[in-house]
C-alpha positions as CSV (number, residue, x, y, z in Angstrom):
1,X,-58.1,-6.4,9.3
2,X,-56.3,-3.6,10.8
3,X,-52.9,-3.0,8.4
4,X,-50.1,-1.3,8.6
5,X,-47.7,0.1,5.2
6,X,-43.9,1.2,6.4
7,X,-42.8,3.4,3.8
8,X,-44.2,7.0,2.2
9,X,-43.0,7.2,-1.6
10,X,-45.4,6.5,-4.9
11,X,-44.8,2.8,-4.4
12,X,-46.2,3.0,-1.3
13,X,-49.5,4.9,-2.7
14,X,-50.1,2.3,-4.8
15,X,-49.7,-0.8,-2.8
16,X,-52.5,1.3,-0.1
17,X,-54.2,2.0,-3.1
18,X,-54.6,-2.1,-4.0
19,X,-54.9,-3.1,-0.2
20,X,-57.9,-0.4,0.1
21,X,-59.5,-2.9,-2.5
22,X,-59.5,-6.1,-0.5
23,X,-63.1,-6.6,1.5
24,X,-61.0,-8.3,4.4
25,X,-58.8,-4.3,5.0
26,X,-60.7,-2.7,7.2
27,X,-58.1,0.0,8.6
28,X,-54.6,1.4,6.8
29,X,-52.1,3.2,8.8
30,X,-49.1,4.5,6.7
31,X,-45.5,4.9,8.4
32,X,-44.9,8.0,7.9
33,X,-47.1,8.0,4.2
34,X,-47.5,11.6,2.9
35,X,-49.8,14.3,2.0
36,X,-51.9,12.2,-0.7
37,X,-51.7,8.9,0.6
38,X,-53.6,10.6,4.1
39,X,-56.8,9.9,1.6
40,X,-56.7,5.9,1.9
41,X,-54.5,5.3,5.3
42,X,-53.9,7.1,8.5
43,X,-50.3,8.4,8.3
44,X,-48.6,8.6,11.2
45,X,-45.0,10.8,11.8
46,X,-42.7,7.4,12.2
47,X,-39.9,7.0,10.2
48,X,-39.6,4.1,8.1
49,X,-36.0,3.1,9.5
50,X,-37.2,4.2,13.0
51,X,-37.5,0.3,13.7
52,X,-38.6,0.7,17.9
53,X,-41.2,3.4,17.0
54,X,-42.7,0.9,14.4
55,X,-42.9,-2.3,16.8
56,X,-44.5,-0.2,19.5
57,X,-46.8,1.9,17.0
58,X,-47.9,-1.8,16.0
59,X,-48.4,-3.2,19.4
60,X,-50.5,-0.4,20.8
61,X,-52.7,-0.2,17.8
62,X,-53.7,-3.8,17.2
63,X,-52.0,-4.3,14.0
64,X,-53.3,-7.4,12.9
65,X,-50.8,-7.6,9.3
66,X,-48.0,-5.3,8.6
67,X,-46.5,-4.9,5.1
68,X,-42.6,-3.5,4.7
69,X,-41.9,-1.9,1.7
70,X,-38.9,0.3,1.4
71,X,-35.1,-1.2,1.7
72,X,-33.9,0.2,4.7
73,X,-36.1,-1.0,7.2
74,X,-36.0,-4.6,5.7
75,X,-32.0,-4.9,6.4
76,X,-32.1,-3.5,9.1
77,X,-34.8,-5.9,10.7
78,X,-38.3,-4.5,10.9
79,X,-40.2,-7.8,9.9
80,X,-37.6,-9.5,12.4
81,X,-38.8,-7.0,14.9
82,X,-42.4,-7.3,14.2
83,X,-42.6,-11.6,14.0
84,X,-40.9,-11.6,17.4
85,X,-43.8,-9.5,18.7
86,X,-46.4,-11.9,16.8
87,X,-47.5,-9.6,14.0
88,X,-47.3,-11.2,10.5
89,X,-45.7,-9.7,7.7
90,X,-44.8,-9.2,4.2
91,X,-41.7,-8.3,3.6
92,X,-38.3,-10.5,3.7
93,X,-36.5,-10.9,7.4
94,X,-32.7,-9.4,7.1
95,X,-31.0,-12.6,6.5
96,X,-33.2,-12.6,3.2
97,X,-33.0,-9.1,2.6
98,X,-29.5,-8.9,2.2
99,X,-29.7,-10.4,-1.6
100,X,-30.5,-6.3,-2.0
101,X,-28.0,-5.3,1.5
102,X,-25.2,-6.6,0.0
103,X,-24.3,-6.8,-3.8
104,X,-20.9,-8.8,-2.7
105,X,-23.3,-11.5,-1.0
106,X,-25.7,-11.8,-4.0
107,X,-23.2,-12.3,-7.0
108,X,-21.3,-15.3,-4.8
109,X,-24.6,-16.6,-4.2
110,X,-25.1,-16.2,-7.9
111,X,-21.8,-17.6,-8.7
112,X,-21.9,-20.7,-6.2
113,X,-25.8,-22.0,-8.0
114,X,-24.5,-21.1,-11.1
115,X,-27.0,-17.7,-12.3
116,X,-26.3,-16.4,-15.0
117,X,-25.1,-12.6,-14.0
118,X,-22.3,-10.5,-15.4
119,X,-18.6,-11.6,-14.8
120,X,-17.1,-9.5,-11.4
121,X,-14.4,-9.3,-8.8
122,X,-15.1,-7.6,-5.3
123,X,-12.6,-5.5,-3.2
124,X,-12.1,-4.6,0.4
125,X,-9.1,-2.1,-0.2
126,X,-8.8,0.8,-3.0
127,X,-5.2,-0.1,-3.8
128,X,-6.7,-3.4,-5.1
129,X,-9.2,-2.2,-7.1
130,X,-7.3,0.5,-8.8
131,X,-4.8,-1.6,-9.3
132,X,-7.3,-4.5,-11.3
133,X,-8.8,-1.4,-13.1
134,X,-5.4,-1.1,-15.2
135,X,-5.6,-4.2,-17.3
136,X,-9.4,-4.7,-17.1
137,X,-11.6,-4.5,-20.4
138,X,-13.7,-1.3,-20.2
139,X,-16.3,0.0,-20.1
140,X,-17.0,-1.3,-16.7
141,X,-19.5,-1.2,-13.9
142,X,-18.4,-0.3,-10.6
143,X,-21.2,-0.8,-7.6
144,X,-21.0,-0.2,-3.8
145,X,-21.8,-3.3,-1.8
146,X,-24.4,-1.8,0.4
147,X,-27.5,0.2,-0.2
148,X,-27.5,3.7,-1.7
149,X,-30.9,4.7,-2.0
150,X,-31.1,3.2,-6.4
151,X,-27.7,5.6,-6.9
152,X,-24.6,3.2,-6.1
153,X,-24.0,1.7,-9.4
154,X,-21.3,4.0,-11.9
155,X,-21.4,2.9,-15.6
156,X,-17.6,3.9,-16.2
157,X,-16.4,4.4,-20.3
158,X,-13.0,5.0,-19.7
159,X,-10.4,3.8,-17.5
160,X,-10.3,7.7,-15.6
161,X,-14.0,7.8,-14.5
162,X,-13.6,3.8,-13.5
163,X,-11.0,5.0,-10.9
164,X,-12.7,8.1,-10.0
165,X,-16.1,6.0,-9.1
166,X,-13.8,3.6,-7.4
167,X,-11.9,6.9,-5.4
168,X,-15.4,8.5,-5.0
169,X,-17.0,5.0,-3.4
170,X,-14.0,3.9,-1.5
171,X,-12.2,7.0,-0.5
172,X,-14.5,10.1,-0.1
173,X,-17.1,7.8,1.1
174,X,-19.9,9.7,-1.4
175,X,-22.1,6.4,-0.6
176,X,-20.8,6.4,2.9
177,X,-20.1,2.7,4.5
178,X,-22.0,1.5,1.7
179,X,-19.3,2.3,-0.2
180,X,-16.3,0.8,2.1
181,X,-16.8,-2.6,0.0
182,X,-17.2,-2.5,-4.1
183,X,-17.9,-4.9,-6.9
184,X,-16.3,-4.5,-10.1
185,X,-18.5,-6.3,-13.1
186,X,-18.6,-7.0,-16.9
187,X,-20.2,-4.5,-18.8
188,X,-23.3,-6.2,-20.6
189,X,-25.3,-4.7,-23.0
190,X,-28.7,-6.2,-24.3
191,X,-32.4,-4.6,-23.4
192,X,-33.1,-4.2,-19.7
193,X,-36.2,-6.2,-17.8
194,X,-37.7,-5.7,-14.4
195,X,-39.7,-8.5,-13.0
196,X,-41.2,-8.0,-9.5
197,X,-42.7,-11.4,-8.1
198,X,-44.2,-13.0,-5.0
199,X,-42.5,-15.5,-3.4
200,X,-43.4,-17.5,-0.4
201,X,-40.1,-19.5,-0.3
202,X,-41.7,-22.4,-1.8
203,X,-43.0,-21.0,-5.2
204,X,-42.3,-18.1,-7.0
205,X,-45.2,-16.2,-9.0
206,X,-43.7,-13.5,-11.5
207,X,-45.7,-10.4,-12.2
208,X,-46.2,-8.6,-15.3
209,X,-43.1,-7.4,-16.7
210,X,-42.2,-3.6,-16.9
211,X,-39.5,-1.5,-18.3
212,X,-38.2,1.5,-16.6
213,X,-36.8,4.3,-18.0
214,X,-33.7,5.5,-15.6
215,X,-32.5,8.8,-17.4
216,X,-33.5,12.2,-16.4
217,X,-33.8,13.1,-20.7
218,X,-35.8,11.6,-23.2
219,X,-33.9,9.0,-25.5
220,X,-32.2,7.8,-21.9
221,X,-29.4,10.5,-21.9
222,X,-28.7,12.6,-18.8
223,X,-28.3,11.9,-14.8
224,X,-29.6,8.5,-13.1
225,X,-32.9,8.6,-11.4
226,X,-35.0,6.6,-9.1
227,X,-36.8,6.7,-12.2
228,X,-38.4,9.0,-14.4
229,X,-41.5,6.3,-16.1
230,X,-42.4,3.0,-16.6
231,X,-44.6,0.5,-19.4
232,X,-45.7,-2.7,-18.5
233,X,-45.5,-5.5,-19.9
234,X,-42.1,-4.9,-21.6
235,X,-42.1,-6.4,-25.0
236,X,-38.9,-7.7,-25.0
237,X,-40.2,-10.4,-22.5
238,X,-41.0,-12.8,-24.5
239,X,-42.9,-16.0,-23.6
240,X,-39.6,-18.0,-24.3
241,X,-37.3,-15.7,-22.2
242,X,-39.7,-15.8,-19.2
243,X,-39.7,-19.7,-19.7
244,X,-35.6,-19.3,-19.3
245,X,-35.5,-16.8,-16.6
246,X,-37.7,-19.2,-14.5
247,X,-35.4,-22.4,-15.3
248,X,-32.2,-20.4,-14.6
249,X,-32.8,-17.8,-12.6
250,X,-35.7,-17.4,-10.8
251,X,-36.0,-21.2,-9.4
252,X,-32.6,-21.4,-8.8
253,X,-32.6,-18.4,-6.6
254,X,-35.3,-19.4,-4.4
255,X,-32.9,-23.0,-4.0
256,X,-29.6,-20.9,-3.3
257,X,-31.4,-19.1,-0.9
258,X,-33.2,-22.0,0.8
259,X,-29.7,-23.9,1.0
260,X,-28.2,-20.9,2.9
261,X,-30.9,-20.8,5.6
262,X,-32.1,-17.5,3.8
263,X,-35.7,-18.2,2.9
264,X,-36.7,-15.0,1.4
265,X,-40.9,-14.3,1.7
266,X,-42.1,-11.4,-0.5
267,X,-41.8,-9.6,-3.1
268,X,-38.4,-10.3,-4.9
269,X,-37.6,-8.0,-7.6
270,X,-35.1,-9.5,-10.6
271,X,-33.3,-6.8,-12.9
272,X,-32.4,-8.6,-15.7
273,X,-30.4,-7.2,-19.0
274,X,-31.3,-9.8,-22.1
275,X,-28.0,-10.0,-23.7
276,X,-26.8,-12.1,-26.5
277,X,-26.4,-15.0,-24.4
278,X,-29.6,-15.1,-23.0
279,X,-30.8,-13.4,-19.5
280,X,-28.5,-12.5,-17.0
281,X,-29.0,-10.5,-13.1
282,X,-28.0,-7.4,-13.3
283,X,-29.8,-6.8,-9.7
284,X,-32.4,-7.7,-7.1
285,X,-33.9,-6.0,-5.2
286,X,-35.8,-7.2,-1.6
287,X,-38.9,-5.1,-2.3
288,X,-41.2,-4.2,-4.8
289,X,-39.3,-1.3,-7.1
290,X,-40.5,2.1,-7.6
291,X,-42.1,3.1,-10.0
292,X,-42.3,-0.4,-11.3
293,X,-45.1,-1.2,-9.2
294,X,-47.0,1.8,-10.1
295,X,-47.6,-0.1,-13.5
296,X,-48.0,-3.6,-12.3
297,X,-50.2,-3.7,-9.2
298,X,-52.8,-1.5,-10.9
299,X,-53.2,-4.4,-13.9
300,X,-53.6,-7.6,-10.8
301,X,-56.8,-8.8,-10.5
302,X,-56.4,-10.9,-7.8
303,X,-57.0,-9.0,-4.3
304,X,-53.5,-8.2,-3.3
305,X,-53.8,-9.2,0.6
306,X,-55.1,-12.5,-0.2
307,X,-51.6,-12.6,-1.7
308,X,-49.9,-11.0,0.9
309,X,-51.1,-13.2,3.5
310,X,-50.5,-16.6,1.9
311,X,-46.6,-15.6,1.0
312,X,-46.6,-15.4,4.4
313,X,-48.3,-18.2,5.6
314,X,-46.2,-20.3,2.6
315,X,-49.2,-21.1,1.0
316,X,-48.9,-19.3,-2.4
317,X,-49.5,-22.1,-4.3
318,X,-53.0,-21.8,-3.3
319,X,-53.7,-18.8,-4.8
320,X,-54.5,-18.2,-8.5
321,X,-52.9,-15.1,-8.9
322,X,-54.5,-13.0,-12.3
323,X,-53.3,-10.2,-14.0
324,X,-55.6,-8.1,-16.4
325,X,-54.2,-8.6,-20.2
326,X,-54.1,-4.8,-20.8
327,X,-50.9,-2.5,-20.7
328,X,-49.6,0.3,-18.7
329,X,-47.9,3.6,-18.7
330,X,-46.6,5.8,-16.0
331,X,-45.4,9.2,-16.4
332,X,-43.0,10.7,-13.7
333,X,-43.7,14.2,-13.0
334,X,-40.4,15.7,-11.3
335,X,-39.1,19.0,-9.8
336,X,-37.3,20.8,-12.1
337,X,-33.7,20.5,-11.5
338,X,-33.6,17.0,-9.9
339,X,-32.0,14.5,-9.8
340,X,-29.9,17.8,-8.7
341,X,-31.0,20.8,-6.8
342,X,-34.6,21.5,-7.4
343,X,-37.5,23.8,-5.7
344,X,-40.2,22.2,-3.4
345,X,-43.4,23.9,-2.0
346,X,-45.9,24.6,-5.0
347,X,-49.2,23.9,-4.9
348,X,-50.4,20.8,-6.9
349,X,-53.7,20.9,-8.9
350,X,-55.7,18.6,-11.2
351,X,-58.4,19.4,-13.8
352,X,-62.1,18.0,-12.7
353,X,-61.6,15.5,-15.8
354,X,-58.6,13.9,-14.9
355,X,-58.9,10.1,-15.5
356,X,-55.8,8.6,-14.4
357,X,-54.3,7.6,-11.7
358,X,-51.9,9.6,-9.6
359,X,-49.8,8.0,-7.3
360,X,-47.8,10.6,-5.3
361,X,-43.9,10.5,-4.4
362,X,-43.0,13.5,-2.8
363,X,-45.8,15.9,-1.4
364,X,-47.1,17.6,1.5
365,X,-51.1,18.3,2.5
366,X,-51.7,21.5,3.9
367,X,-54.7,23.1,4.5
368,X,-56.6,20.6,2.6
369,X,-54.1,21.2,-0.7
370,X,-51.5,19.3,-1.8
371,X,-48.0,20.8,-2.1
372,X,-44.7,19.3,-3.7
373,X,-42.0,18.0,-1.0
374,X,-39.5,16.1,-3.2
375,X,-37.7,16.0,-6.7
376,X,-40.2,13.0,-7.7
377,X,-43.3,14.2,-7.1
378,X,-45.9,12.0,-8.6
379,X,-46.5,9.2,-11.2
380,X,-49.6,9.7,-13.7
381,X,-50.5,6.1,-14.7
382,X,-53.1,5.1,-17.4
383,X,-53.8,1.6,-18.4
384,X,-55.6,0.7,-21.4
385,X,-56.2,-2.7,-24.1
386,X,-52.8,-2.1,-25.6
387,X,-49.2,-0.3,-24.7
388,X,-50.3,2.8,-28.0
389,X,-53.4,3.4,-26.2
390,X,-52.1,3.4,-23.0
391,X,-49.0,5.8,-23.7
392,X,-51.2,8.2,-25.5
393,X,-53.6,8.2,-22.9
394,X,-50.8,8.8,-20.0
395,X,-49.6,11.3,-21.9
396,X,-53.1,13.4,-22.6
397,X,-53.5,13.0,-18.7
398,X,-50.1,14.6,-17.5
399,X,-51.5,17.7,-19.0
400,X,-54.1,17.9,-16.2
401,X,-52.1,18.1,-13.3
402,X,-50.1,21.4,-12.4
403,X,-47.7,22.5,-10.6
404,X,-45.0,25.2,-10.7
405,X,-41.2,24.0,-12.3
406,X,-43.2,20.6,-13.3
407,X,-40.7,18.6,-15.2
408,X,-41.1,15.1,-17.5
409,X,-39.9,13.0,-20.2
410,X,-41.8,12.9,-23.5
411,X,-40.9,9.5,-24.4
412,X,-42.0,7.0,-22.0
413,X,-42.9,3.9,-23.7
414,X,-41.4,5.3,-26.8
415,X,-38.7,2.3,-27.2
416,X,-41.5,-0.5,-26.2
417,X,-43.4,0.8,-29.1
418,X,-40.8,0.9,-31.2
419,X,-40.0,-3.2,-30.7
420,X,-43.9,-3.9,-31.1
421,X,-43.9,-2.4,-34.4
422,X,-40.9,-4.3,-35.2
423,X,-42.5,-7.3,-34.7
């Protein structure tokens, strides 16, 4: 099978990674991939929104399964694009997609079936929305409607910074049209989930949960990032909440999304905060989140384009999907500086006895070297029999790669550990 990845980031690395394991992938080519995934796939200078230059890349190349993993390209149409020509997919078609295109369309969906998610009001006008933020309880979470690349979300303490997020978003256009339309939502507090599955439209098959760590500094203070770690599974998924989440969330948002004509096929990604209520959405997310799957496809046994293929052929029920019963950590190594300004162009290096695995973000190969090309630059991601093992192992790795203004948190998994020993 000849495949094709859309996307270039450290998510991407490690679903190539996975498919370079099935016996039935005989051929990767990465749109536009980067400097280290050029090892397993062929990369080739397209863009990943560049929706024309994808179809025809896949047409003249005889791609026989294409997989589409960022965002971008999945509201704006690439597995659209690519089923009219014939070539299957995995990835959701826009009118699927837009549970992640538009936050407005996903809590009225939510509201309408009935998910639990955080209480909200949405606005089309600035006037309105300042206007509702001078009685509302606070803190409060303001959140453009479309996407904004993991940034559009402002966690506002006081009444000023609400109606600066709200100025910022609507007004100065920081988010640009994804910010023309805002939601304005109960703040909820309670330990956050992720939960990536596969979905054929039919079923839907969790994977192993994961916890991310969002904060730029260790104990989660500082700046938002696309993420700076992950463990998996999260310990605060417990048997009984993943037994709720499926009841009220997870089934019922397959069946919402049915009922609107908006079967969604692939990987659906649930943020959920476990409050004192019980679970509620905070997000979701059309595509497999990063770096999320950095943890979770290296634990899956089952070949990953055996899975690919029936969620799109809606036979997932079919397939006994297996996960290994072992833990895993991943350690974000970023620029210095980021999520900021930062420095790119050093040279990135590995001792000879590095034994983890490095899934790469933002580099460059030159030469036959690797060089660093964004502020997340790589993931270093150990699994082992047990989350302690696995953190301490992640973290003895790090200290073999090297590059100049290297940056990381020290206390990945810290928090996880923290509740196992509590229990």
């Amino acid at each position: 099978m000849r495949i094709m990845v859309v996307g270039g980031g450290g998510r991407e690395h490690a679903i190539i990674k996975k498919l370079s394991e099935s016996p039935r992938v005989t051929e990767i080519f990465a749109l536009p991939g980067n400097g280290a995934i050029a090892s397993l796939a062929t990369c080739v200078n397209i863009g990943a929104k560049d929706i024309e230059g994808i179809v025809k890349f896949a047409k003249e190349n005889n791609i026989q399964f294409a997989v589409v993993a960022p965002d971008d390209p999945l509201v704006l149409g690439a597995v659209d694009a690519l089923h009219k020509e014939g070539i299957p997919c995995f990835g959701p078609e826009s009118k699927a997609a837009i549970i992640e295109g538009s936050k407005i369309f996903s809590k009225n969906m939510m509201k309408e079936a009935g998910i639990p998610t955080a209480e909200y009001e949405t606005f089309h006008n600035m006037d309105d929305a300042l206007a509702y933020l001078e009685n509302c309880a606070i803190p409060v979470v303001i959140k453009a409607d479309g996407l904004a690349l993991g940034k559009g979300v402002v966690i506002a303490m006081t009444r000023d910074e609400a109606k600066q997020a709200v100025r910022e978003m609507m007004e100065d256009k920081v988010f640009g049209d994804s910010g023309s339309n805002i939601v304005i939502e109960e703040f909820l507090t309670g330990p956050e989930v992720s939960v990536l599955s596969f979905t054929d439209g039919n079923v839907v098959v969790p994977m192993v949960s994961s916890m991310d760590h969002k904060r730029i500094g260790n104990d989660d203070t500082g700046l938002n990032t696309g993420g700076m770690g992950t463990i998996a599974p999260n310990p605060y998924y417990t048997q009984e909440i993943a037994d709720r989440c499926m009841k009220e969330i997870f089934l019922p948002t397959m069946e919402a999304m049915n009922k609107l004509g908006r079967t969604f096929k692939g990987c659906l990604y649930f943020g959920l905060m476990i409050t004192e209520q019980g679970p509620k959405v905070i997000e979701y997310n059309c595509r497999f989140g990063d770096p999320e799957t950095q943890v979770v496809l290296p634990l899956l046994k089952t070949d990953l384009f055996d899975i690919m293929e029936a969620v799109e052929n809606g036979t997932l029920k079919d397939i006994n999907v297996e996960f290994k019963d072992e833990s895993a950590c991943c350690v974000v190594m970023a620029s210095e500086g980021y999520p900021k300004k930062y420095a790119t162009g050093y040279e990135i290096t590995y001792d000879m006895d590095l034994e983890a695995e490095i899934y790469v973000a933002g580099a460059k190969a030159e030469d036959g070297r690797l060089y660093t090309a964004g502020g997340r630059v790589l993931g270093v991601v150990c699994t082992a029999q047990n989350l302690s093992l696995a953190v301490e192992k992640a973290y003895r790795e790090v200290e073999k790669v090297h590059f100049e203004n290297a940056y990381y948190r020290s206390d990945i998994g810290k928090k996880a550990l923290k509740v196992l020993e509590e229990n």
